[in-house]
Each structure stands twice: as C-alpha cells, then as structure tokens.
N, C-alpha and C positions, 0 to 999 in steps of 0.2 A: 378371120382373125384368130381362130383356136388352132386352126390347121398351121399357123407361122409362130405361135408362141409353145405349141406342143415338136416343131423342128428346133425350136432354139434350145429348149429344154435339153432333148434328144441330144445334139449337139454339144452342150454346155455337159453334160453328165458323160459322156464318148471320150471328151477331153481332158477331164479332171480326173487326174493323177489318183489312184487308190491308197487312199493315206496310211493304211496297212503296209502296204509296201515302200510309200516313201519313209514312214516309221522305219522298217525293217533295215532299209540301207543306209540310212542314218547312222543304225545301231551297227552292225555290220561295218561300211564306212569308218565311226570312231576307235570299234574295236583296232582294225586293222593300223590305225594309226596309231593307237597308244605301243600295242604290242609289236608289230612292223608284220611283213608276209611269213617270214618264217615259223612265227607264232602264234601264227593265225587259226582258233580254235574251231574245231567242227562242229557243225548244227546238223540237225534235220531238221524239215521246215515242215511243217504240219498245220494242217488246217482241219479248223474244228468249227462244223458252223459258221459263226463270225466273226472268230478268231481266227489269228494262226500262231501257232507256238515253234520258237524256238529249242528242241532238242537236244543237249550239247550229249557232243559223244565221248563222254571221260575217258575209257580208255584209251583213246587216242590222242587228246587234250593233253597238255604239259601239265596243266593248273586246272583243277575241277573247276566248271563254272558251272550258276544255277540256270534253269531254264527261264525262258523269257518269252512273254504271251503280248501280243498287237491285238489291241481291238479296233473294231470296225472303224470308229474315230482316228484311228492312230495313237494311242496312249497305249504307255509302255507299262508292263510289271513283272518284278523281278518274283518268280513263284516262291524260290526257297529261301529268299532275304524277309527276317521280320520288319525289316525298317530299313529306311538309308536317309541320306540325308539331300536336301536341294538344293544345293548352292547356288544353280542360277536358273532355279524356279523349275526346271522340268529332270524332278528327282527320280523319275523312270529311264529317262536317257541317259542321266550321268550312272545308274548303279547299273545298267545294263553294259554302259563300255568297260567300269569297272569292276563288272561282276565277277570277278573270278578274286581279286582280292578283298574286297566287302564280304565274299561267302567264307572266305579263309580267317579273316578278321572275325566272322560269328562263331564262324568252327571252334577257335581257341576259346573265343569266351565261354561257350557251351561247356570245352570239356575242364576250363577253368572250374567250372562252377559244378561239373560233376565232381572232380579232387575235390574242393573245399567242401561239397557235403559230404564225401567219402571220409576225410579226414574227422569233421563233427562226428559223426555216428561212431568212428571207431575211438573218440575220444571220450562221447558221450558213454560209451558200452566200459570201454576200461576206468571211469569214474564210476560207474554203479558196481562194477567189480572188486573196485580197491577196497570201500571199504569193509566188505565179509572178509580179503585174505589180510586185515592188516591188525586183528583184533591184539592185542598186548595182555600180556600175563596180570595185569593190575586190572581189567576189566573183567578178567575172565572169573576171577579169585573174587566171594564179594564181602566185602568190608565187615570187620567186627564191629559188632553190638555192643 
C-alpha cells in the first residue's frame, strides 16, 4: 500500500505545472497583449533560490518597467511599485501587466513632491530673509522721549 500511494504522489508532483512559471506566462502573456509584439519589453529571468525574478532591460525597453519576482507559490510582486491597486483581487498580476505605467505614474508623483518641497524651503529661506533686508528708516531712527 505505501509503495502505490508514494507512485501516485510521484506522479501527481511530475505533473503539476510549476506555478512560478504558470505565474510568469501569465505575466508575460498579459504584457504582450496589452502592449502587442512590437512592444514587447525585455526581461532577464533570474532565479534566486525559490524565486525567480523578472529583470527588465531598460535600455532596450521603450518605457522603463519595475522588476517583478514569482514565488514558489506563484504570487506576483512588483519590486519597485510601493502599492498598486487590485481590481480584480490579484493586484500582483494586474501592476505587473501594467507595470511600466503604474512605475511612471509613481515616478511623477515622487518628483511632484520633490518640486513642492524644493519650492517650500526656497520659500521658507526667502521668508526669514525678508525680514533683516526690509528694515525702514522709522524703525531704524528710535522715537523721542
């Protein structure tokens, strides 16, 4: 009896698909359809342990996209997105098809938000400036007794 349930095992494990990789053409797959073949972006596929990561090769790439890691389960993550959103429950496979404009959408906010503290500080700096050069002959002068 152990020798027929340790074949079926054997068997059953032989045949089931490595969810890393049905992950991976998933993602791949999607990409290729949102964007068509001509704009089909380059990876290097890399395996780390029990991962395998997606590589993208920007300068060859039209549009930078983030890298993107499969784990041993099959679940997807997008490395350099801090968030995305899940619209139909598996928010790793939709920012990974759309990953190259999700990273372009954070990009702008990032440097959104580096101008507006650039603009504070230079506002804040000429506010503690102003008032030493804007002293007036009536304050300078000081009042009779």
């Amino acid at each position: 009896m152990t020798e027929v349930t340790t074949e079926v095992a054997a068997t059953a494990t032989a045949t089931a698909p490595d969810k890393r990789l049905v992950s991976i053409a998933a993602v791949l797959d999607g990409i290729k359809a949102r964007v068509g073949e001509d704009n089909m972006p380059v990876f290097e596929q890399i395996a780390e342990g029990n991962k395998i990561t997606l590589l993208p090769d920007n300068d060859k790439n039209k549009n930078p996209w983030p890298s993107i890691t499969v784990g041993v389960q099959g679940g997807i993550v997008v490395n350099e997105l801090r968030s995305y959103p899940e619209p139909d429950g598996n928010g790793g496979l939709y920012a990974a098809v759309n990953g190259d404009v999700l990273y372009a959408k954070q990009n702008e906010r990032d440097a959104k938000r580096k101008a507006d503290a650039a603009a504070k500080a230079e506002a804040a700096a000429k506010a503690a400036a102003a008032p030493a050069e804007t002293k007036t002959a009536e304050e300078e002068v000081p009042a009779a007794a």
